[in-house]
DRENTOR-697453 format. One record per residue (C-alpha): residue number from 1; x, y, z. Coordinates in Angstrom, 3 decimals, always signed. Example, Ala and Ser with C-alpha at 12.3 -4.5 7.8 and 13.67 -1.06 7.14 Angstrom:
! DRENTOR-697453
     k         c1         c2         c3
     1    +12.300     -4.500     +7.800
     2    +13.670     -1.060     +7.140
//
This chain:
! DRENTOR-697453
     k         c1         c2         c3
     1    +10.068    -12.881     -6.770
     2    +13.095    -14.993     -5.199
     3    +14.341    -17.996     -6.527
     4    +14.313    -19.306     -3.123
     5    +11.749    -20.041     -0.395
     6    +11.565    -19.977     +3.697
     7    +11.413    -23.546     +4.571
     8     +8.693    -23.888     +7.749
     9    +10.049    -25.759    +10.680
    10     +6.895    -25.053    +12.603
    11     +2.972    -23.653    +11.815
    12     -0.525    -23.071    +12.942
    13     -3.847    -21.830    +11.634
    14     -4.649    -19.235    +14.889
    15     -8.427    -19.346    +15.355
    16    -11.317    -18.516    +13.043
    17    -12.528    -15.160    +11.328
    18    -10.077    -13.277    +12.981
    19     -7.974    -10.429    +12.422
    20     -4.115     -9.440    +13.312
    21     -2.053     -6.422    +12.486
    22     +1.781     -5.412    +13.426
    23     +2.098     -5.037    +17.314
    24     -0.239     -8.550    +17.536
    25     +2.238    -10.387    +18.172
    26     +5.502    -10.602    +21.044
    27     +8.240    -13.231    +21.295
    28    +10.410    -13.840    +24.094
    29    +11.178    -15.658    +27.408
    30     +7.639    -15.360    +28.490
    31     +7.573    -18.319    +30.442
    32    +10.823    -16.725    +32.745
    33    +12.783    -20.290    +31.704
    34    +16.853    -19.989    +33.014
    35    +18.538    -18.156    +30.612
    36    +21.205    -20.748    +29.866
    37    +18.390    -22.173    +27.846
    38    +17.628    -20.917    +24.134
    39    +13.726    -21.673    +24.562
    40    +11.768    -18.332    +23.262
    41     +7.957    -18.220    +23.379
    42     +5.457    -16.785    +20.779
    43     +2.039    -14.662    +22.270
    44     -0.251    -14.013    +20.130
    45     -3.589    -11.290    +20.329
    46     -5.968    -10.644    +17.965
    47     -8.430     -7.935    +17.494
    48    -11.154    -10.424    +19.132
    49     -9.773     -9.984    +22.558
    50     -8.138    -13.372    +22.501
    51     -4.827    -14.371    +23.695
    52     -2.588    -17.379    +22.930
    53     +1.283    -18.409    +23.907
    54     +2.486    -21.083    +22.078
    55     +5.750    -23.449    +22.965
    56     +6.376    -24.482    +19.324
    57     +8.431    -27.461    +18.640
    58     +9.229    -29.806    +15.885
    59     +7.317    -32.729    +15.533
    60     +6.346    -35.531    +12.387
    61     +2.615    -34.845    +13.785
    62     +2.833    -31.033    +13.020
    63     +0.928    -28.394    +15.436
    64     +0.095    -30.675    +18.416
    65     -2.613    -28.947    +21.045
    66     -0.125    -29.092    +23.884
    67     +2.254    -26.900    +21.842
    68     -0.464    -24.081    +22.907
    69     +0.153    -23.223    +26.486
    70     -2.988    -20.698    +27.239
    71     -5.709    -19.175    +25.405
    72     -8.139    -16.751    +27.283
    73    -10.320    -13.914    +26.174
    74     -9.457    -10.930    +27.326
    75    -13.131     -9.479    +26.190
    76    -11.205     -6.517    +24.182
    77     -8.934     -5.978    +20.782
    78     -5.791     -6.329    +21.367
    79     -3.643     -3.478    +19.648
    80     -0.299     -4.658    +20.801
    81     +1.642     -6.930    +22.865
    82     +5.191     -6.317    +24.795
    83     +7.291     -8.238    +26.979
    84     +9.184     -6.361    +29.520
    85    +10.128     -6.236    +33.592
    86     +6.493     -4.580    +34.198
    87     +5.893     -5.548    +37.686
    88     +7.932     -3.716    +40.493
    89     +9.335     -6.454    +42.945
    90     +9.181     -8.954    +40.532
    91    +12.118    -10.034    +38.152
    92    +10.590    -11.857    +35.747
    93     +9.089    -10.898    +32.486
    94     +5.447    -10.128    +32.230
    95     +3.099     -8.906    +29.426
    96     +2.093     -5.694    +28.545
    97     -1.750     -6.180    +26.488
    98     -2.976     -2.851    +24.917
    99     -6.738     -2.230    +24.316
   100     -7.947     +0.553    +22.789
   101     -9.329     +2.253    +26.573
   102     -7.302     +0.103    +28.690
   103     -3.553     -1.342    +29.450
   104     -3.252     -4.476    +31.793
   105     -0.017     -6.166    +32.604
   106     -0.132     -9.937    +33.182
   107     +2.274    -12.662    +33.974
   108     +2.334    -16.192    +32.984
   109     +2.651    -18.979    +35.465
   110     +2.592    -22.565    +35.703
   111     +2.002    -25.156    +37.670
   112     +3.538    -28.611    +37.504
   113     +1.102    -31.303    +36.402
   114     +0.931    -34.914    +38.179
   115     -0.117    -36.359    +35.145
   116     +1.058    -37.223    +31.583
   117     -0.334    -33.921    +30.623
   118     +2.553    -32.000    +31.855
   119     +1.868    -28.713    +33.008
   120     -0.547    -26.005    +33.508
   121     -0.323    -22.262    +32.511
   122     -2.354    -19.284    +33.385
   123     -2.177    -15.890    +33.031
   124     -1.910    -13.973    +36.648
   125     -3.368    -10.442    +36.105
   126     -1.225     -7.871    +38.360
   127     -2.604     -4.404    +37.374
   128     -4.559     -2.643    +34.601
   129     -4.440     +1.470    +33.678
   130     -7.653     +3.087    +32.094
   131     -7.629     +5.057    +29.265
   132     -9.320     +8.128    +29.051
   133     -8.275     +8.586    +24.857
   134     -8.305     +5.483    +22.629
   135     -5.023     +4.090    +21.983
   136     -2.990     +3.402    +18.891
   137     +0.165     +1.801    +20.514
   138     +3.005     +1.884    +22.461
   139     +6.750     +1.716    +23.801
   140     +8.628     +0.475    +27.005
   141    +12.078     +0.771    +28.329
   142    +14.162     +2.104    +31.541
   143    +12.458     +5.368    +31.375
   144    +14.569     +7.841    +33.221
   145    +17.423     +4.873    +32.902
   146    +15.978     +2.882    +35.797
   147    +17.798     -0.209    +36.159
   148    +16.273     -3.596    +35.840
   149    +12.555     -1.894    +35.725
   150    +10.813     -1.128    +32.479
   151     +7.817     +1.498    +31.816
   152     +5.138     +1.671    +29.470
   153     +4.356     +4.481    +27.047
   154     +1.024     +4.898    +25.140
   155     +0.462     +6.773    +22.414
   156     -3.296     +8.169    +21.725
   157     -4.963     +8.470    +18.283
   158     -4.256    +12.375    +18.620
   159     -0.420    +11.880    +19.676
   160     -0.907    +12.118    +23.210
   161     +1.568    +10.155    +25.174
   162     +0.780     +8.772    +28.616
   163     +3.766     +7.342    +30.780
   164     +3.033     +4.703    +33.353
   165     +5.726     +3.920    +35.858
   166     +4.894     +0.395    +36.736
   167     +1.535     +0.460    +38.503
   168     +1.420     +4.291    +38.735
   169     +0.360     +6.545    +36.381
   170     +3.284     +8.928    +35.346
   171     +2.160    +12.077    +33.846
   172     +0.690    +12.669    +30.221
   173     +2.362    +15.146    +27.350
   174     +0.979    +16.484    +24.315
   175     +3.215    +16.424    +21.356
   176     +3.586    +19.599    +19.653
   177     +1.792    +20.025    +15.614
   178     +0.380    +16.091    +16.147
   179     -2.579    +14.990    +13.471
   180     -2.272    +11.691    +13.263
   181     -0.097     +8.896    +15.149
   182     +2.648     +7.325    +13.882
   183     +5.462     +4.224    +15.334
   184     +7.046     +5.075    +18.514
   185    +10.013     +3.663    +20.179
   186    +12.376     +4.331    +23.068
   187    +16.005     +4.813    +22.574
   188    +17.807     +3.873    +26.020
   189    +21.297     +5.474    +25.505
   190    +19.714     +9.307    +24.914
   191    +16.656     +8.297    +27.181
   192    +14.362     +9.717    +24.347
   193    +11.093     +8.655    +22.443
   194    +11.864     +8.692    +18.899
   195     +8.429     +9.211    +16.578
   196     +7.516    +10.029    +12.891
   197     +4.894    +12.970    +12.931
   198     +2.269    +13.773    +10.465
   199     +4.464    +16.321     +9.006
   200     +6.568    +13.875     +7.727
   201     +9.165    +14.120     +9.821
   202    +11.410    +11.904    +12.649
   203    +11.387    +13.782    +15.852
   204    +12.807    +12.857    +19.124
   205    +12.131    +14.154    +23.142
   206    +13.751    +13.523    +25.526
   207    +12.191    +11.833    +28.771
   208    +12.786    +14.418    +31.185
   209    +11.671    +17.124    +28.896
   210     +8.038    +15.377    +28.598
   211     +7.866    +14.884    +32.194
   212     +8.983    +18.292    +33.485
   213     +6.112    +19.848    +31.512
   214     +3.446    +18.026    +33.279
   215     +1.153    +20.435    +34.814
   216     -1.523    +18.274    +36.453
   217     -1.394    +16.017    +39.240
   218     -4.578    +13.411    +38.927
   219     -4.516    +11.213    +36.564
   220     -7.923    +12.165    +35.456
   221     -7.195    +15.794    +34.947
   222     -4.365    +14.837    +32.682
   223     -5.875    +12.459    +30.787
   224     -8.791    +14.501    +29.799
   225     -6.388    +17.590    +29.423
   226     -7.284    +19.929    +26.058
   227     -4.110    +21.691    +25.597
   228     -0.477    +22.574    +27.644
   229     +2.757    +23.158    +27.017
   230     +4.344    +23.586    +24.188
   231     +6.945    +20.757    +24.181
   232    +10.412    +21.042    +21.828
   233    +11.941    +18.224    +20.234
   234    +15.589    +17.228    +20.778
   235    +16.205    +16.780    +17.221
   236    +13.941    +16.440    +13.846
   237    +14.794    +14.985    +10.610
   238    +12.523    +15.242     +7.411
   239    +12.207    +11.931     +5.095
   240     +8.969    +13.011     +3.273
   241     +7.193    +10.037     +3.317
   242     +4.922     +8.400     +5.760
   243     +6.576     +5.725     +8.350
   244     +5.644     +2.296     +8.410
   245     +8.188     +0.827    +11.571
   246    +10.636     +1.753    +13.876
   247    +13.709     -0.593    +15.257
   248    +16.115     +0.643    +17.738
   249    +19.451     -1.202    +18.159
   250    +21.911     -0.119    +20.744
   251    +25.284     -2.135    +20.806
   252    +28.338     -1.052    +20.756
   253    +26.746     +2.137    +18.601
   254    +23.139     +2.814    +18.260
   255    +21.054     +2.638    +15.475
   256    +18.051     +3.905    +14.494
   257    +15.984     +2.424    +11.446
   258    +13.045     +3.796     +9.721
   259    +10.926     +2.154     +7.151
   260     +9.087     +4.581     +4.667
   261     +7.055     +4.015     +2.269
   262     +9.793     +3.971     -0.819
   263    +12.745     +4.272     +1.385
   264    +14.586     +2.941     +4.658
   265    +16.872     +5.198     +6.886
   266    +19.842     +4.288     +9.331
   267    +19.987     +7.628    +11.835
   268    +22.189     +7.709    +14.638
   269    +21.059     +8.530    +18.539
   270    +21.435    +11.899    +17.383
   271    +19.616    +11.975    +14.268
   272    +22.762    +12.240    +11.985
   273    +21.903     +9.943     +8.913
   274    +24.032     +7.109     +8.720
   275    +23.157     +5.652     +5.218
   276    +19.800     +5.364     +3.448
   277    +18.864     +2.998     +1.076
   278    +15.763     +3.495     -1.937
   279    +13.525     +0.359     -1.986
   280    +12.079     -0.684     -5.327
   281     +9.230     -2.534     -3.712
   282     +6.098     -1.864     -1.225
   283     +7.190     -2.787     +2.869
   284     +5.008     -4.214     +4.849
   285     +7.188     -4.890     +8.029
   286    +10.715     -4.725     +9.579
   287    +12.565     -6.262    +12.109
   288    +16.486     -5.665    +13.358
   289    +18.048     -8.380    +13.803
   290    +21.955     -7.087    +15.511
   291    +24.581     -4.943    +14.611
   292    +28.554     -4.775    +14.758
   293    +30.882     -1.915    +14.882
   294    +29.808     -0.995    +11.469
   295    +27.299     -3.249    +10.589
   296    +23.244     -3.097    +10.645
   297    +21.376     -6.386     +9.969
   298    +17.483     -6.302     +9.633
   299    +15.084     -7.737     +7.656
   300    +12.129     -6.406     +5.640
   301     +8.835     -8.529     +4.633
   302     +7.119     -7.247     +1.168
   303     +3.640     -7.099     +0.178
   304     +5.031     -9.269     -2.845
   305     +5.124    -12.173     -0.213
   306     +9.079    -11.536     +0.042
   307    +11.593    -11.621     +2.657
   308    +14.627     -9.221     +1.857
   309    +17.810     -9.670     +4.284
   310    +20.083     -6.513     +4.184
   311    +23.299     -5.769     +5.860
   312    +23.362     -1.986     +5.887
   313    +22.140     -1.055     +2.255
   314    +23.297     -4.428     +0.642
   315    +21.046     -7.314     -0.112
   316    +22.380    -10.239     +1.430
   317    +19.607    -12.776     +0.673
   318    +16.194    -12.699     -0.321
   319    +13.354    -15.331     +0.253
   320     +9.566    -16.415     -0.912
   321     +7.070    -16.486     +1.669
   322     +4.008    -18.082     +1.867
   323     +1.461    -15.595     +2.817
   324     +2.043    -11.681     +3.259
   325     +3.220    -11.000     +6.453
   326     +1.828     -8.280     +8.872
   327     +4.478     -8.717    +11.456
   328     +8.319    -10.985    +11.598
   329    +10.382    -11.662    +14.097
   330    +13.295    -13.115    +15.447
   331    +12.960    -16.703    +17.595
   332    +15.919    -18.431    +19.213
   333    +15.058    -22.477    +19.968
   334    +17.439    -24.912    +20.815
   335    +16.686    -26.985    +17.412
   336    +16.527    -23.886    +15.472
   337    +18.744    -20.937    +16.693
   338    +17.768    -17.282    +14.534
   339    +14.850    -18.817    +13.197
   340    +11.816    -15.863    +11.677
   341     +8.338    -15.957    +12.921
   342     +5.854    -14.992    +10.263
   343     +2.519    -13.780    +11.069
   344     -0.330    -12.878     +8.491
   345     -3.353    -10.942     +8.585
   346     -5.831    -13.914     +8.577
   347     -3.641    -15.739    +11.418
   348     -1.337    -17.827     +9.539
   349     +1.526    -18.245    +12.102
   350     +5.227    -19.756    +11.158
   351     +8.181    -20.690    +12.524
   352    +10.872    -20.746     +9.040
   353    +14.699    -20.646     +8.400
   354    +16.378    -19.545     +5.515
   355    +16.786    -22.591     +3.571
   356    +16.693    -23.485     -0.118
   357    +14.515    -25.885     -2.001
   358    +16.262    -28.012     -4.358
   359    +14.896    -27.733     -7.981
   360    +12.309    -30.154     -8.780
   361    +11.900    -29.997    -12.540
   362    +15.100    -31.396    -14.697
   363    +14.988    -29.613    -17.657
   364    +14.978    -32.928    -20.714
   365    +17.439    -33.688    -23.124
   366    +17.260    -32.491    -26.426
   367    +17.937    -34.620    -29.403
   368    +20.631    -33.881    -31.501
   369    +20.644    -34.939    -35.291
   370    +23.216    -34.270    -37.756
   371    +22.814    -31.252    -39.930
   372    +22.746    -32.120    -43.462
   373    +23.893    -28.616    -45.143
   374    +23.372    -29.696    -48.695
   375    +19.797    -30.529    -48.462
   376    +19.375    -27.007    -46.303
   377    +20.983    -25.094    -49.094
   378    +18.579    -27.150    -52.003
   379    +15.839    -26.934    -50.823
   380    +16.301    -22.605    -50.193
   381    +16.662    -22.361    -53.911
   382    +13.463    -24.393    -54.304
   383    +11.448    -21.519    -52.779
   384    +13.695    -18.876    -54.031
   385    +12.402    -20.222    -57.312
   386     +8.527    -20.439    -56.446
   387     +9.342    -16.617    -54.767
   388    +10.844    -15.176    -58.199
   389     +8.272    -16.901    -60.682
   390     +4.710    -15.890    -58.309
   391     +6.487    -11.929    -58.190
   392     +7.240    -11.876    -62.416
   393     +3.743    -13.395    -63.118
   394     +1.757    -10.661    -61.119
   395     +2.005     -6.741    -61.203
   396     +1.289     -5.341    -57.936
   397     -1.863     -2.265    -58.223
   398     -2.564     -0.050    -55.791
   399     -6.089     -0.691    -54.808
   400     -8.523     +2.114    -55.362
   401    -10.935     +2.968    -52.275
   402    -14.487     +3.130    -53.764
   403    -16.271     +6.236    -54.287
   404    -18.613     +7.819    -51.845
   405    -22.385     +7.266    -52.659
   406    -22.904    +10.687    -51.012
   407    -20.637    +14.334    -51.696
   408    -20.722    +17.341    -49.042
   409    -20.194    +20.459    -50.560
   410    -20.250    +23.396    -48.294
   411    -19.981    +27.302    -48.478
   412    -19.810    +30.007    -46.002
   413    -21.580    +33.048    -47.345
   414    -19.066    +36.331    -47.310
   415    -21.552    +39.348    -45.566
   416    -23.631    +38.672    -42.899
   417    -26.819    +38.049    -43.168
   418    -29.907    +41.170    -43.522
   419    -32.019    +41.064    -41.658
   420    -30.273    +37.771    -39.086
   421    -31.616    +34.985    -38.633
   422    -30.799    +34.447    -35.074
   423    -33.552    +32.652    -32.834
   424    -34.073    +32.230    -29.165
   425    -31.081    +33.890    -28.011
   426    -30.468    +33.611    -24.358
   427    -28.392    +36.856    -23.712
   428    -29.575    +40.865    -24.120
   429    -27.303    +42.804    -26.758
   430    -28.673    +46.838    -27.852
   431    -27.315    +45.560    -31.275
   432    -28.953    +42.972    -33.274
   433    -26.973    +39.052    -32.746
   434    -26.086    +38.555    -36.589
   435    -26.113    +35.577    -37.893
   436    -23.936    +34.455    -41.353
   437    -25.481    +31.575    -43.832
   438    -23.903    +28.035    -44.974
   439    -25.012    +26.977    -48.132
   440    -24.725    +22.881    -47.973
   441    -25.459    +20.946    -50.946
   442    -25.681    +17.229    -50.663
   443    -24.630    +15.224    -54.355
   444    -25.431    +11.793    -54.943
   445    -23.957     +9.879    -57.813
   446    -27.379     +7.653    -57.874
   447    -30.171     +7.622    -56.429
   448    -30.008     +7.872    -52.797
   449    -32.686     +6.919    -49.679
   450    -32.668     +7.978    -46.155
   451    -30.373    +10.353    -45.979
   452    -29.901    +12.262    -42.235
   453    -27.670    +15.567    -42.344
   454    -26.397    +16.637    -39.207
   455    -25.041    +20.091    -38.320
   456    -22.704    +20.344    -35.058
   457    -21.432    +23.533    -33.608
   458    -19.922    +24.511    -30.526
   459    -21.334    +26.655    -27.470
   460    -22.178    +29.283    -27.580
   461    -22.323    +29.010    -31.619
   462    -25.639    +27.727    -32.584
   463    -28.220    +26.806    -36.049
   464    -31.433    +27.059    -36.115
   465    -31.917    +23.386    -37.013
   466    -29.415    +21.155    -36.612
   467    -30.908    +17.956    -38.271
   468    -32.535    +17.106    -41.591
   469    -34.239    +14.131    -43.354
   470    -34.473    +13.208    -47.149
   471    -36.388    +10.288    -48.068
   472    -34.686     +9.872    -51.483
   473    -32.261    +12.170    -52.976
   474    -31.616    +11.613    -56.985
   475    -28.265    +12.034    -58.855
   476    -29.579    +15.391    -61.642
   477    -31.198    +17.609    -58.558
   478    -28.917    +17.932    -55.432
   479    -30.331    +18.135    -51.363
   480    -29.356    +22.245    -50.612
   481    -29.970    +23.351    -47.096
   482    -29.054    +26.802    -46.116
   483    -28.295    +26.963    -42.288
   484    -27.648    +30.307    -40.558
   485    -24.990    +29.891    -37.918
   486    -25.045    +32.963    -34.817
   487    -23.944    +33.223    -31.426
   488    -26.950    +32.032    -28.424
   489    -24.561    +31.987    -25.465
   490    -22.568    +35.307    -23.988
   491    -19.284    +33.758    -23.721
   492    -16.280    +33.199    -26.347
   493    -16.264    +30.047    -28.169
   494    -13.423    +27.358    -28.067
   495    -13.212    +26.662    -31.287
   496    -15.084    +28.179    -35.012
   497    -15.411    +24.973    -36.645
   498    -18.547    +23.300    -38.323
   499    -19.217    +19.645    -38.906
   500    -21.589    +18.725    -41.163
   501    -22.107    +14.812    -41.146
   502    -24.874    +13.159    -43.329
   503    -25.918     +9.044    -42.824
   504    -27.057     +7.119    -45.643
   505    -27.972     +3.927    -46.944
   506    -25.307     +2.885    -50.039
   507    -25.849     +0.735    -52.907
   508    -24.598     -2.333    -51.471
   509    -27.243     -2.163    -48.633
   510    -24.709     -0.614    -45.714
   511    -24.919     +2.584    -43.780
   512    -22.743     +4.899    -44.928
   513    -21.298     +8.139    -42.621
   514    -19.593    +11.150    -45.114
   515    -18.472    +14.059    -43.019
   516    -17.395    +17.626    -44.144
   517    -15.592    +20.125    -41.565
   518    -15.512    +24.094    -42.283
//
């Protein structure tokens, strides 16, 4: 837990019973604003097919409904979200919305309002691609290192990947020993998709590589394709541990982060390991914030309801959030520059900054009296005193546990018994199953009622009774029982010991257990 907590600048409640999970949610210059301005805007899509883009800004009133600019159902889930130069002929930014059999790319305009209302927003639908396998999620970037254009990549729930070049369909690749999906992104510089396998391991392929093994034409036949060519990665690198995110940063160097499970790795474009740092906590999220010559900044959300701030493998700052995040982000606005958006599972959507709270508790005074040292060191010999004459009056005994009503005495006879006693024996032997003969005698110092003697054995050892009753036993003429003990089972036995346990009622009107083991 930090000692400090995100301060919200901005917040909304998004909708009612619905759900959100990490790709739910895109920020940038979705409304294609100049770009001297710092405005950023936050989409959000739930798994109810519903859509919102929110303008937040600081107001006394808190969430105000003209902060949301559109909200439209889209009459699907939506798995993920992307903002990125999808449209060809068109410059400005669009969004990429992923359903689980279907991609659409849409575009949000405006139109000025002649009213106090300001203006209104919709979202122009360009183009969508069908999807023959259900999707899990997805990358875009220059694919091919296209300038000023950005493709989509899908990834299937059996790690097939389907390229789509802008309105066209590409080709689509199998990837080579895939079980399960796992985060994808695009790294620009190597023109690569970089993935985490079910194998446990980061693998990268390059662009070309994918597309040059395309064998079908159609998009249909590829789509619905059962096997192909066996594709080879560029590189691998084993972390043993499932992956939880991927974050690509390409500056002056490129980096490459991966979030495990119990660890979080810094590769380079390459796969060379850079650093790698343990995490003593559960991650639920990243996000990369920039980087320097030799410098890596991201951020990583906990399911402890904790935002940790690291600069390559050092803790820079840590913060208490308010709910558990499923996705953060960055979000520049011109009254809050590098602020983090924070979205949760059940919808709870923030704006913070890394601020402090001052302490509100003032820890009182304490008051001080003056030590009196002669009345201390009186009043210790007063109970030294008391101490010394209650340990001289009194002479310590050991206490002396009271005797058993009951006594268990027990003998194992030395010969087997002639002829055995053995009964209902569940195996076939041409010799005869011998048996051998405990004497038990049970001795009472008085007289004694309702007394139960068990006998317990282990398989395949067995008795031929294992329980007996004595409505009264007296003290001059001891309970004997003679119990033959044999082997009913074909196997060895675990262990040769007998328990003989007998129940009773004592003197003092309590039940009473005595136990014997041979």
């Amino acid at each position: 837990m930090s000692l400090f907590k995100a301060r919200d600048w901005w917040n909304v409640k998004i909708g009612e019973n619905e759900e959100f999970d990490l790709g739910c949610m895109v920020v940038g210059n979705i409304c294609n604003v100049d770009s001297t301005t710092t405005i950023e805007r936050i989409a959000v899509g739930s798994y109810s097919g519903i859509i919102r883009i929110y303008n937040p800004h600081h107001s006394g009133e808190g969430f105000t409904p003209e902060q949301l600019l559109i909200e439209q159902n889209l009459n699907a889930p939506i798995l993920q979200l992307s903002c990125g130069k999808f449209v060809s002929g068109v410059s400005g930014y669009c969004i990429a919305v992923l359903h689980p059999r279907r991609l659409s790319v849409y575009m949000l305009s405006s139109t000025a309002g002649a009213v106090a209302h300001g203006a209104q927003y919709k979202l122009q639908h360009f183009y969508s691609h069908n999807l023959q396998r259900t999707a899990y999620n997805m990358c875009h970037g220059p694919f091919g290192q296209i300038l000023d254009r950005d493709f989509i990549c899908v990834q299937s729930m059996d790690g097939t990947l389907s390229v789509f070049e802008q309105e066209s369909y590409s080709f689509t690749r199998f990837l080579p020993d895939s079980l399960l999906p796992g985060p994808l992104c695009y790294v620009a510089t190597t023109d690569s998709f970089v993935t985490v396998s079910s194998s446990r391991q980061i693998e990268s392929y390059k662009y070309k590589v994918l597309a040059v093994a395309a064998e079908t034409k159609t998009k249909e036949d590829a789509q619905n394709l059962k096997y192909g060519k066996r594709v080879t990665a560029d590189w691998t690198m084993s972390i043993g541990e499932q992956a939880v995110s991927i974050e690509v940063l390409s500056a002056s160097e490129v980096s490459i982060l991966v979030l495990g499970e119990r660890s979080l790795f810094c590769l380079t474009e390459f796969g060379k390991l850079k650093f790698m740092k343990k995490l003593e906590y559960s991650p639920r999220c990243m996000k990369a914030n920039r980087q320097s010559v030799d410098t890596v900044n991201y951020m990583i959300a906990t399911h402890t309801n904790t935002l940790m701030i690291y600069s390559n493998s050092i803790l820079k700052w840590a913060a208490q959030l308010n709910h558990t995040p499923v996705q953060i982000d960055f979000c520049s606005m011109s009254a809050i520059p590098g602020g983090v958006t924070v979205l949760n599972e059940q919808g709870h959507l923030t704006l913070s900054y890394l601020g402090t709270d001052p302490a509100m508790m003032v820890m009182p005074s304490t008051q001080s009296r003056e030590t009196k040292y002669d009345e201390f060191a009186s009043e210790i010999r007063k109970y030294q005193q008391i101490i010394r004459e209650k340990s001289g009056s009194q002479v310590i005994m050991p206490s002396k546990l009271p005797e058993d009503d009951v006594k268990i005495v027990a003998t194992v006879s030395p010969s087997l018994d002639s002829p055995s006693h053995a009964e209902n024996v569940e195996f076939n032997d041409d010799d005869p199953i011998p048996s051998v003969t405990v004497k038990i005698e049970i001795k009472v110092r008085m007289m004694t009622s309702n007394v139960r003697v068990n006998i317990f054995v282990e398989k395949p050892l067995a008795s031929d009774r294992l329980e007996y009753e004595f409505p009264s036993i007296n003290s001059s003429s001891p309970a004997v029982i003679q119990a033959p003990i044999f082997m009913r089972y074909n196997f060895l036995p675990a262990s040769l010991k007998v328990k003989v346990c007998a129940t009773y009622i004592s003197s003092t009107e309590l039940h009473r257990v005595t136990s014997l083991y041979l």
